[in-house]
N, C-alpha and C positions, 0 to 999 in steps of 0.2 A: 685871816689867811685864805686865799683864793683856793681852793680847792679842784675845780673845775679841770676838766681832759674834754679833749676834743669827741671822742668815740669809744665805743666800746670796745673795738679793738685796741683804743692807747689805754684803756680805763686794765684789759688783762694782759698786755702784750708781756709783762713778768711772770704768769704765772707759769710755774716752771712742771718737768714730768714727774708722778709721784707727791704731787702738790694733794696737799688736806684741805678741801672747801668748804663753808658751809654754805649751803644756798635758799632760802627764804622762797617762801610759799607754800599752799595748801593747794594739792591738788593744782589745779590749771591758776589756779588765782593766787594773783599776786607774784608771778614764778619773771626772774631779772632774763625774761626775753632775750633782749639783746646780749648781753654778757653770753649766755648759753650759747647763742647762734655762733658767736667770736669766737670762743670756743672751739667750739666744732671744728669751725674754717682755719684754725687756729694750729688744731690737729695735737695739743697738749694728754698727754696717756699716764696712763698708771694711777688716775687718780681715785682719791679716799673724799665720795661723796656725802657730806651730813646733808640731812634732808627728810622731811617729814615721808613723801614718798616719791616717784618717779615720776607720777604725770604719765602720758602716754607714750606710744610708741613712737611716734615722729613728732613731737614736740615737748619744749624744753627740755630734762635732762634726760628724755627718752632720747633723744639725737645722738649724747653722748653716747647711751648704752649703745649704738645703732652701729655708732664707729670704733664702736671696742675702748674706748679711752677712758673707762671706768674699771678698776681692780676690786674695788671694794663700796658697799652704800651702807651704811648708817640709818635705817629708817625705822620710821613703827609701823607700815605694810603696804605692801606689793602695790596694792591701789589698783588703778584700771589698764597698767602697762601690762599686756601680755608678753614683750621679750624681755622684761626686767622679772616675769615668771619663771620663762625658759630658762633663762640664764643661772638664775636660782637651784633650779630643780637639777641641774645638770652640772651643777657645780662650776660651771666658767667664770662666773661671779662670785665673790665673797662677799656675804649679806651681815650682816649685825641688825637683829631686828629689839626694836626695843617698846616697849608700849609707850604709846604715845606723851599721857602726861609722865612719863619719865623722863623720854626724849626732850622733851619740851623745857622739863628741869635740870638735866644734863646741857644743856647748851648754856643757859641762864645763871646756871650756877661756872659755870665755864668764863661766863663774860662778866662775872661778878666775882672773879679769883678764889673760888672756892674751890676743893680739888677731887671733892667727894662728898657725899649725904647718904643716910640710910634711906629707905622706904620702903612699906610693906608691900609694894605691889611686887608682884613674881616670886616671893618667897613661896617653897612648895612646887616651885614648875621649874620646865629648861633655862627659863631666864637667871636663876639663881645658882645655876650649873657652874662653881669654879667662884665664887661670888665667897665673902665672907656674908656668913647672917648671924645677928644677934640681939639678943631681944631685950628689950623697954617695957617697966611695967607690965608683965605678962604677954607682952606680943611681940613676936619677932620682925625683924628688918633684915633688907638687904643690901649691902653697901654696893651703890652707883658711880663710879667715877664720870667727873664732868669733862665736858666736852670743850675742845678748841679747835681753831682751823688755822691754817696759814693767811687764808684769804677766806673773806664772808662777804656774800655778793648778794644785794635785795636791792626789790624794786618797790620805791615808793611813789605817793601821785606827787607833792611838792617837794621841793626841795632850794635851798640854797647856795652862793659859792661857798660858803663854812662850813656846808655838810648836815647842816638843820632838815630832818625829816618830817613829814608829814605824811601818813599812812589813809587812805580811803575807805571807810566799814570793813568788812572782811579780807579786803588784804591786807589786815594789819597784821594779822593770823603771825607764825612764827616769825617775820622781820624784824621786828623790833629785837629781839634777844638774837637770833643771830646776828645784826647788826655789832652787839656788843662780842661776841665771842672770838671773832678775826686778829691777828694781828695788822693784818691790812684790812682795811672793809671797803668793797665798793659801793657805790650807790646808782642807779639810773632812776631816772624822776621821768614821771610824765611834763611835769610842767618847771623848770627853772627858774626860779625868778628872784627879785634884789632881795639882797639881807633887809628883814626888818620889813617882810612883806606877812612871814610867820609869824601873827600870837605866840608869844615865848609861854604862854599857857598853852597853846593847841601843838608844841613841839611834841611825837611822840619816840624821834631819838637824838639827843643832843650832838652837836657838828663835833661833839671831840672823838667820837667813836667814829668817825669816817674820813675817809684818808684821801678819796677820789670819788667826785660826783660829775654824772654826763646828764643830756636831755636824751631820752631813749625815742626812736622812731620804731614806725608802721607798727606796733603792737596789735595784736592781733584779738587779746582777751576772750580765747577760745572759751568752749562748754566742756565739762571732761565725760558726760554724758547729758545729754538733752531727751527730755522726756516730756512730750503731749499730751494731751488728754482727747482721744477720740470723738 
């Protein structure tokens, strides 16, 4: 099945207001550029971002924040966006912070039809606030509900028209699991190319989890801080 859209704007022109995303990337790397930029231009509001964290202030889902089009983010922290701070601090945003390898398991168990898992991390703190906990062989848990999204949107370096992925070193970071957690998943690839170009050993997300794949332009592959040595 050809999977294939023209642009990033045909790949989101469904996503609707109040839509739940999950969106793929660590920090500046690995983050579905284009998808984000369409967005924006897009002008889609009210939405419930998952996401490890925001990236900066004027790029990828910091744009969103920038144009108000975010209600709520889903992450394990702030990172180096200082108005995804503000925003925070002043309550105009609704934050759900969650540590990171829980986040990480909450998606995963989300795209693996699981509905929920204990685990010990945040038992004892806010995170546990409102939570059932209950303890295993002497140690307590605290039960996590997992995560889904309407639309799960990552960018990988290959890809296929079937939707076969292939992740580069560290941007493979969160993509892969939120790949699976969408009902719809999009894809944007740096390089497209024929079925049966990907090693069905080097696949790291199978084409049944993706619904729409584009060849993504000008990427930028920003620093989210760059640091010299004098």
């Amino acid at each position: 099945m050809n999977k294939v859209v023209r642009d990033a704007g045909e790949a989101v022109h469904d996503i609707r207001d109040g839509a739940t995303l999950a969106i793929g990337g660590f920090g500046l790397c690995g983050i579905p550029e284009n998808c984000i930029t369409a967005l924006s231009k897009k002008g889609t509001k009210d939405l419930v971002c998952i996401s490890n964290n925001a990236g900066v202030d004027d790029f990828g889902i910091g744009l969103l924040l920038q144009n108000r089009q975010v209600r709520k983010m889903i992450s394990s922290y702030v990172g180096e966006n200082k108005l995804f701070e503000q925003l925070l601090l002043s309550g105009e945003l609704e934050v759900e912070l969650s540590p990171q390898g829980t986040l990480a398991e909450r998606i995963r168990a989300g795209g693996a039809g699981i509905p929920a898992f204990f685990t010990p991390t945040g038992v004892g703190t806010p995170i546990a606030e409102g939570k059932e906990v209950r303890e295993f062989d002497g140690r307590k848990y605290v039960l996590e509900r997992a995560l889904t999204a309407d639309f799960a949107i990552v960018k990988a370096w290959r890809g296929d028209a079937t939707g076969n992925l292939l992740f580069r070193m560290a941007a493979r970071n969160f993509n892969p699991m939120i790949a699976t957690a969408g009902k719809i998943t999009i894809a944007e690839v740096e390089e497209l190319v024929p079925v049966g170009t990907i090693d069905p050993d080097s696949v790291h997300v199978p084409g049944v989890y993706v619904q729409r794949i584009f060849q993504g332009t000008g990427y930028e592959k920003r620093i989210e801080r760059l640091t010299t040595r004098q």
